[in-house]
BALOBA-1460 file (C-alpha; in Angstrom, 3 decimals):
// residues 236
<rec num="1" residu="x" x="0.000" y="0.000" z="0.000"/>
<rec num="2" residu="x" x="1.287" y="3.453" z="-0.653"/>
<rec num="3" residu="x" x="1.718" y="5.685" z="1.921"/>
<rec num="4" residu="x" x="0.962" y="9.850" z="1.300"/>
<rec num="5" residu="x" x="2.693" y="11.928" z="3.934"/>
<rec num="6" residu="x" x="1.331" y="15.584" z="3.950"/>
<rec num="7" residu="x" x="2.963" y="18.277" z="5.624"/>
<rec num="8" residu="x" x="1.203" y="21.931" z="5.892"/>
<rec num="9" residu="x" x="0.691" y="24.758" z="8.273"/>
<rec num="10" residu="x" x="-1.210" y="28.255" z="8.575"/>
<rec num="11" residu="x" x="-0.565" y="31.169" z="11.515"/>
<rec num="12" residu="x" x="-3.892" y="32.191" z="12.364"/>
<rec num="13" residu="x" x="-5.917" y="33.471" z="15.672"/>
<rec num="14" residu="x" x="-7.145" y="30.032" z="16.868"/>
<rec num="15" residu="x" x="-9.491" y="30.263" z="20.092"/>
<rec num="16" residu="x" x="-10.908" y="26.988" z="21.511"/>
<rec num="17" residu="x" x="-7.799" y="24.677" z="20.716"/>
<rec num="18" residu="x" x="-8.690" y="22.253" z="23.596"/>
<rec num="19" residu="x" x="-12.446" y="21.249" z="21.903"/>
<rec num="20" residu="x" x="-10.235" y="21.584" z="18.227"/>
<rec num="21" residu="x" x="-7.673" y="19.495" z="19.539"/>
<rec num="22" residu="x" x="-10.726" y="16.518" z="20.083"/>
<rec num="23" residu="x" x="-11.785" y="17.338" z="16.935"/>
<rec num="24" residu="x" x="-8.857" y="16.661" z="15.130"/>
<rec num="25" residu="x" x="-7.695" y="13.903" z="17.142"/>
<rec num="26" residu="x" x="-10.905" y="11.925" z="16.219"/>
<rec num="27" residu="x" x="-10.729" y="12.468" z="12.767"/>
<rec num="28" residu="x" x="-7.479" y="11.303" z="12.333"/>
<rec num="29" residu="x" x="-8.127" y="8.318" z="14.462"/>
<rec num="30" residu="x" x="-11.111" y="7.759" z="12.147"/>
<rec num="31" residu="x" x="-9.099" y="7.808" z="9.360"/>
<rec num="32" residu="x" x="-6.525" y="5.651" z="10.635"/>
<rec num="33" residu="x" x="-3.190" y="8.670" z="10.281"/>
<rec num="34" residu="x" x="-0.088" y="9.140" z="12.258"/>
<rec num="35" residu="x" x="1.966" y="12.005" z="12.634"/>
<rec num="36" residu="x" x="1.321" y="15.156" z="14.751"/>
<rec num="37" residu="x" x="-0.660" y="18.084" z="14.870"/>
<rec num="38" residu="x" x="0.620" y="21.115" z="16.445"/>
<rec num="39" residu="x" x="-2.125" y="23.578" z="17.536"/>
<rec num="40" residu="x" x="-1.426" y="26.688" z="19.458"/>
<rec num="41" residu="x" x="-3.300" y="30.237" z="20.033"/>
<rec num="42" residu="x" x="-1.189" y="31.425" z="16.637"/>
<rec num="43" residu="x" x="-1.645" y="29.105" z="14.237"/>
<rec num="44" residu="x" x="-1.494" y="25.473" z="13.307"/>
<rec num="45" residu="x" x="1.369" y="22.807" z="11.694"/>
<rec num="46" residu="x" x="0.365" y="19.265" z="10.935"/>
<rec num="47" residu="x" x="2.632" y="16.702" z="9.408"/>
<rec num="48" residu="x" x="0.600" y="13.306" z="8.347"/>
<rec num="49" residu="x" x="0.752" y="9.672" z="6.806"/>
<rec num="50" residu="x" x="-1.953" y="7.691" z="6.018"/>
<rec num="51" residu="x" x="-3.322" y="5.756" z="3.114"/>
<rec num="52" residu="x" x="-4.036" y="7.742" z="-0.016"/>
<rec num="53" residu="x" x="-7.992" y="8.064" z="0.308"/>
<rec num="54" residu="x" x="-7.904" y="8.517" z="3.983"/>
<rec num="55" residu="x" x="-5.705" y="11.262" z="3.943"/>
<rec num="56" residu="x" x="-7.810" y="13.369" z="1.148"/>
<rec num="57" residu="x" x="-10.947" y="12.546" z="3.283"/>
<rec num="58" residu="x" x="-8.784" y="14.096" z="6.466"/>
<rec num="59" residu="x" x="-7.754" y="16.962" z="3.811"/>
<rec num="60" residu="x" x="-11.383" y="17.801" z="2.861"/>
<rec num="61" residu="x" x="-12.798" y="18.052" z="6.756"/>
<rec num="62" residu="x" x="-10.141" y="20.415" z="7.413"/>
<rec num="63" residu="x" x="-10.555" y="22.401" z="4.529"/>
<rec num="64" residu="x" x="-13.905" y="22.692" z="5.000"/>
<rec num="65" residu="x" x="-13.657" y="25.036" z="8.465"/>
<rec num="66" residu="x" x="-13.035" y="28.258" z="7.307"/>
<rec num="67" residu="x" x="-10.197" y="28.860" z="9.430"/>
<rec num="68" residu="x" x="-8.040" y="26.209" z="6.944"/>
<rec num="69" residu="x" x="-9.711" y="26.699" z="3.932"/>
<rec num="70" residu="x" x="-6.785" y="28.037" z="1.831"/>
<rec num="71" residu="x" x="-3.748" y="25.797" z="3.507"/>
<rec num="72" residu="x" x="-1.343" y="23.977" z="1.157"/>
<rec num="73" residu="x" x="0.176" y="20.898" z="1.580"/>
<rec num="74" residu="x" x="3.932" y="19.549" z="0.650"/>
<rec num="75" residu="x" x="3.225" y="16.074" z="-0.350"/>
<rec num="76" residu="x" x="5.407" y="12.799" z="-0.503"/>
<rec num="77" residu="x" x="5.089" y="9.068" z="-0.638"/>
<rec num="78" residu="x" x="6.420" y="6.030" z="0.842"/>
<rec num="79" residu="x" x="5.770" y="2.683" z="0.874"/>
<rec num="80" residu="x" x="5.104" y="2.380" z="5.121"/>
<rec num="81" residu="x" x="4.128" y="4.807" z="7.446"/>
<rec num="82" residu="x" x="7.312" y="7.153" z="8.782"/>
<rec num="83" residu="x" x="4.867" y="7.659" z="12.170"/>
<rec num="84" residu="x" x="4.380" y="4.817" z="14.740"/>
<rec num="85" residu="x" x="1.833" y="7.151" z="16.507"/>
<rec num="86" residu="x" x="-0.332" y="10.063" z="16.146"/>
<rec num="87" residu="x" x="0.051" y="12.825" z="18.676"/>
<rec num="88" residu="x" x="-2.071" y="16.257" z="18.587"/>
<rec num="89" residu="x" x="-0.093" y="18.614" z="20.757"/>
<rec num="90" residu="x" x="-0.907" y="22.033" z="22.387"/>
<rec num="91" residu="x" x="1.637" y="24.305" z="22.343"/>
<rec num="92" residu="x" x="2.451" y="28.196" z="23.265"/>
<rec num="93" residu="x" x="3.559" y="28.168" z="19.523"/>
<rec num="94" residu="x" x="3.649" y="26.432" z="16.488"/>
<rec num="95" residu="x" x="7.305" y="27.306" z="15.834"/>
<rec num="96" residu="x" x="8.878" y="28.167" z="19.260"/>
<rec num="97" residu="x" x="11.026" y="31.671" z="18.849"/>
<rec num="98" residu="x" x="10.332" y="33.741" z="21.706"/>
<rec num="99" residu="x" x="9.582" y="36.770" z="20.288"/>
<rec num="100" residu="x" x="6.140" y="37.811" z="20.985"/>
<rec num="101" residu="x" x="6.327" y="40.585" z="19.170"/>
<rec num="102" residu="x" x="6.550" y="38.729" z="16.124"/>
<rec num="103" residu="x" x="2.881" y="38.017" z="14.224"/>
<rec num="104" residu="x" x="3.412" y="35.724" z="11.027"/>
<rec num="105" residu="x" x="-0.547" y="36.605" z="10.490"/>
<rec num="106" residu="x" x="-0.484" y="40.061" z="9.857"/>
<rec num="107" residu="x" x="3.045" y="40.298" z="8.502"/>
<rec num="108" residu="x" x="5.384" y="38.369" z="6.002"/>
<rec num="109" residu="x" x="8.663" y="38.527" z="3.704"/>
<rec num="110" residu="x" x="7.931" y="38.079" z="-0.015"/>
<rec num="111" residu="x" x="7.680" y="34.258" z="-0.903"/>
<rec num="112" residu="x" x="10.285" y="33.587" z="-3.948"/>
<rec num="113" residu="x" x="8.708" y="30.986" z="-6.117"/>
<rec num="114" residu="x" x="11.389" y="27.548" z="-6.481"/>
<rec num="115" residu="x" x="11.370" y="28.494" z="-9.996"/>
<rec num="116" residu="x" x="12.598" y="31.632" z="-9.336"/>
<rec num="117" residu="x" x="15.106" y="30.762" z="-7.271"/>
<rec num="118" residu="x" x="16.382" y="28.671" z="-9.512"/>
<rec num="119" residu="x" x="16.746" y="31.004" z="-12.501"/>
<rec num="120" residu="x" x="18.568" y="34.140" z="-9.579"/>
<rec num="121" residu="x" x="21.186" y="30.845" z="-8.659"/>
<rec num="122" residu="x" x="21.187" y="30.016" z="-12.767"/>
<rec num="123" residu="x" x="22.085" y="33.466" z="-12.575"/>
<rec num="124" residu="x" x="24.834" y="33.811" z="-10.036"/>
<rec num="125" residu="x" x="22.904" y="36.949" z="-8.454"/>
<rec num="126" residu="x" x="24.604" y="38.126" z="-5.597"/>
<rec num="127" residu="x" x="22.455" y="36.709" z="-2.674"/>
<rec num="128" residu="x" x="23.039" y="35.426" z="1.236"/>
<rec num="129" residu="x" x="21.402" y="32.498" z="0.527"/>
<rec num="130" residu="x" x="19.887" y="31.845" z="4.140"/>
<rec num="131" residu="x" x="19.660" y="28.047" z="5.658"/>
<rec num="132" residu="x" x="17.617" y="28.937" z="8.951"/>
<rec num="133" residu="x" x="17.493" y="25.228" z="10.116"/>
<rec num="134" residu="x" x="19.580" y="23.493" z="13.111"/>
<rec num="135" residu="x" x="23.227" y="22.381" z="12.346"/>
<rec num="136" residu="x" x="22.213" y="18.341" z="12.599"/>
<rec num="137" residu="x" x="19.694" y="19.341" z="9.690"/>
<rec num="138" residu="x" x="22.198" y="21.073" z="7.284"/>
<rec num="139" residu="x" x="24.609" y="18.666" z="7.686"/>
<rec num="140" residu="x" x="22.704" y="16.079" z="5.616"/>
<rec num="141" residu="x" x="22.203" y="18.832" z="2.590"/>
<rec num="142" residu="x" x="22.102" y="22.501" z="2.101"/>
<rec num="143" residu="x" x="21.873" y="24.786" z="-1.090"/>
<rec num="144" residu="x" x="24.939" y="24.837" z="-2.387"/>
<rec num="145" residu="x" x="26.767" y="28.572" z="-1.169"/>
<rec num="146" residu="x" x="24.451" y="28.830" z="1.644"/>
<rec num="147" residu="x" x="25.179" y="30.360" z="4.914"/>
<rec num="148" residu="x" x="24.888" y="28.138" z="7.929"/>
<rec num="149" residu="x" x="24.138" y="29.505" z="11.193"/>
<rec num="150" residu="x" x="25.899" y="26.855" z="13.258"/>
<rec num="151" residu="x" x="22.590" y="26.960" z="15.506"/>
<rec num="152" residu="x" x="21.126" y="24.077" z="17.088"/>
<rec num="153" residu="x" x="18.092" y="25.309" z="17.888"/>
<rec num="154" residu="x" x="15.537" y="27.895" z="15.936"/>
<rec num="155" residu="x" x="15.037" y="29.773" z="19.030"/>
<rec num="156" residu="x" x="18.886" y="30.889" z="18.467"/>
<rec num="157" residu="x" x="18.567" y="32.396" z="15.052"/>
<rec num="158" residu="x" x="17.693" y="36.097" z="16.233"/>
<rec num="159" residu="x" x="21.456" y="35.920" z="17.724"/>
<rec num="160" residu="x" x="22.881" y="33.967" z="15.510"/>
<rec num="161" residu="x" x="22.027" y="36.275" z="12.450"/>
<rec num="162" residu="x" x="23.087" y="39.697" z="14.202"/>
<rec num="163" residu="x" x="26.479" y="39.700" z="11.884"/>
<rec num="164" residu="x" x="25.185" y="39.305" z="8.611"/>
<rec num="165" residu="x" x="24.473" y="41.985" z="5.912"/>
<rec num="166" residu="x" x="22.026" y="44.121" z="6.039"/>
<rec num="167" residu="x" x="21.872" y="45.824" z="2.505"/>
<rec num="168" residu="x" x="22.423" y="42.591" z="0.665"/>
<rec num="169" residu="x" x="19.288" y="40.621" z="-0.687"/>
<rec num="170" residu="x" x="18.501" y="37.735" z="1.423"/>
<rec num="171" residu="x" x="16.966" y="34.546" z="0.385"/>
<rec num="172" residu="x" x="16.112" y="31.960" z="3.121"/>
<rec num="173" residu="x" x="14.770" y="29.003" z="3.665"/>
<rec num="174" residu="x" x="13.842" y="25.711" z="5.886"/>
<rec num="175" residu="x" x="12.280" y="22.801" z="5.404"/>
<rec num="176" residu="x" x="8.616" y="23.459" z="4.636"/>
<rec num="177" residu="x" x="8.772" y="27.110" z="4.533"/>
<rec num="178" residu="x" x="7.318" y="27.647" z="8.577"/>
<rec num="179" residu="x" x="10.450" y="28.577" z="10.647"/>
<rec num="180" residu="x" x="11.234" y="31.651" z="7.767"/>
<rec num="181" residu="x" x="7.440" y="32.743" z="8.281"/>
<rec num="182" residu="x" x="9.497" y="34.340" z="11.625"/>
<rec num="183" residu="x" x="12.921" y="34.523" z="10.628"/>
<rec num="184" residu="x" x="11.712" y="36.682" z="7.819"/>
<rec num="185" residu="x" x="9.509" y="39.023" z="10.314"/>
<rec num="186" residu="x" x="12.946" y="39.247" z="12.167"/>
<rec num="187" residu="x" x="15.274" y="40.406" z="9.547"/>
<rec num="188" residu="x" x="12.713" y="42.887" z="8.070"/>
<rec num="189" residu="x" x="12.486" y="44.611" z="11.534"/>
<rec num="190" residu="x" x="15.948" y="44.328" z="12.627"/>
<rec num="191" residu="x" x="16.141" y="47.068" z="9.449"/>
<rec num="192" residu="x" x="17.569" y="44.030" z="6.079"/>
<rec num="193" residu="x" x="16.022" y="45.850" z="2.884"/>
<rec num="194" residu="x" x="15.306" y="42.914" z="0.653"/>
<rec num="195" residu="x" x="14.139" y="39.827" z="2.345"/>
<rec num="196" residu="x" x="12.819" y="36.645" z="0.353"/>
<rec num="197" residu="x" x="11.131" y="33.586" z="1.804"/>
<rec num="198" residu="x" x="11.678" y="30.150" z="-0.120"/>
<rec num="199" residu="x" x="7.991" y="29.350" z="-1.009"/>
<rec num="200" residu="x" x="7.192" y="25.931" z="0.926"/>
<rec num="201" residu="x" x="10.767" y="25.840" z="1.640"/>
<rec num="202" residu="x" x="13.555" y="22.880" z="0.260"/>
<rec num="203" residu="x" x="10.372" y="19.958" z="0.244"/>
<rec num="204" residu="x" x="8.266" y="22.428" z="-2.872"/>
<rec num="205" residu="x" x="11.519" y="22.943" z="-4.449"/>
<rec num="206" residu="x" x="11.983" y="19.785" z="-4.585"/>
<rec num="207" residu="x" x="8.600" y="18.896" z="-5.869"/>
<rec num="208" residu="x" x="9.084" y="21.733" z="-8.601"/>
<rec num="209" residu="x" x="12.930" y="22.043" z="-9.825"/>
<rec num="210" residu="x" x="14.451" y="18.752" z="-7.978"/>
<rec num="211" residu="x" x="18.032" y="18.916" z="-7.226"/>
<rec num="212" residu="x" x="19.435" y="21.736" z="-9.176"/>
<rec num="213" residu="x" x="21.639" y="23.685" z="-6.642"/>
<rec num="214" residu="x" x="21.253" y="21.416" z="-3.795"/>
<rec num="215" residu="x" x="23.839" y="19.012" z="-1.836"/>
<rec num="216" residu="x" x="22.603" y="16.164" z="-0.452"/>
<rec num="217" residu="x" x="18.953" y="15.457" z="0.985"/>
<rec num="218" residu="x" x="16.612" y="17.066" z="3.336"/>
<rec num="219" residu="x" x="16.166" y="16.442" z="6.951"/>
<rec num="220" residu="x" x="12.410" y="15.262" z="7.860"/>
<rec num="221" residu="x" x="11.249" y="14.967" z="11.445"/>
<rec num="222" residu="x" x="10.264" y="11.459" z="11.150"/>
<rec num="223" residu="x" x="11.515" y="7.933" z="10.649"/>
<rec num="224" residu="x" x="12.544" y="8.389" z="7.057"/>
<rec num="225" residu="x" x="15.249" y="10.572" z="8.433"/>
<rec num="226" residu="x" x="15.693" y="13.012" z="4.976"/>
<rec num="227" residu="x" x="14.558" y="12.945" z="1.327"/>
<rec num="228" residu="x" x="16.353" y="13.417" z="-1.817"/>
<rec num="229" residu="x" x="15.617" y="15.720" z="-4.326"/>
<rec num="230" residu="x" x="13.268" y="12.810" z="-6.097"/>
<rec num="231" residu="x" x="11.512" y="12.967" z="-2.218"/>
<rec num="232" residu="x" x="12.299" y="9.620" z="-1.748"/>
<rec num="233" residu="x" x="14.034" y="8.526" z="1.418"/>
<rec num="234" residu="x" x="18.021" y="8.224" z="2.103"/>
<rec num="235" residu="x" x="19.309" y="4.720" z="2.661"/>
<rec num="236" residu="x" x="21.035" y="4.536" z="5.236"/>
């Protein structure tokens, strides 16, 4: 049986999360999914296996609240499940920074399309091309002339990024595109004029240009470990 694996998120104003967090919880027991949901008074971030049809029906009663109406989804497969449990987890936020001041909801860098960050690398534009994820994560693969932060935690970017250029465009990136929804707040009001957000981050780029500028794979939090370009797992 194949296995989809969805992975999505969306900052927005959620009140109630303990009777949404039942919700949820018993819809993805009733469609038989593992993974996690992460639900907290900004926003949510789910990551999800499950069989094909069970995983659209999941897909179609979220969409249907109005709150998730317009989320995307960065979609792989696999042959078994990369969960061995589901969890649905409250949390203070989504994507732990620290910086309350920062409100993804209201406020965003420009998203950069994969395609056309491809064509400014076909290019050779000058760019600090931005990796924003822990050191364990770039270590398996990066874009090739990125900047590492050396960080092993997201909650140590603000610091971590205090050095770098501030009139020089800046194009950064994670894994599915939620830790720059912050990092980009952060550089635009810590006074960087041209800040760029990899659109669904190095999993849609993969989906959309595959490996062209990239090292290696991409760390996934979850028993596949990290993808290659074609999204299928590493072996190990």
């Amino acid at each position: 049986m194949q296995i989809l694996n969805i992975a999505g998120y969306k900052f927005i104003t959620l009140e109630n999360i303990l009777e949404l967090r039942i919700s949820l919880l018993n819809q993805c027991k009733n469609f038989s999914l593992k993974g996690t949901i992460l639900l907290s008074p900004e926003g949510i971030n789910i990551s999800l296996a499950g069989a094909l049809a069970d995983v659209a029906a999941f897909k179609s009663y979220l969409l249907a609240d109005s709150h998730f109406s317009d989320m995307t989804f960065r979609e792989s497969y696999s042959r078994t499940p990369p969960f061995k449990r589901l969890k649905v987890k409250l949390k203070k936020e989504i994507i732990t920074m620290r910086r309350p001041e920062i409100c993804p909801e209201t406020q965003r860098a420009p998203a950069i399309s994969p395609q056309q960050f491809k064509q400014w690398l076909d290019q050779g534009r000058e760019l600090t091309i931005l990796d924003t994820r822990n050191t364990y994560e770039v270590e398996l693969g990066t874009f090739e002339g990125a900047t590492k932060l050396g960080i092993e935690d997201f909650c140590e970017f603000p610091k971590a990024v205090e050095n770098l250029p501030t009139d020089k465009p800046v194009v950064m990136f994670c894994t599915g595109g939620v830790r720059c929804e912050k990092a980009g707040i952060h550089l635009l009001n810590k006074g960087f004029s041209e800040v760029y957000q990899l659109d669904g981050g190095i999993l849609n780029y993969f989906a959309a240009i595959g490996g062209a500028h990239y090292d290696g794979a991409c760390f996934v939090f979850d028993e596949r470990v990290a993808l290659k370009p074609d999204l299928q797992p590493i072996t190990l």
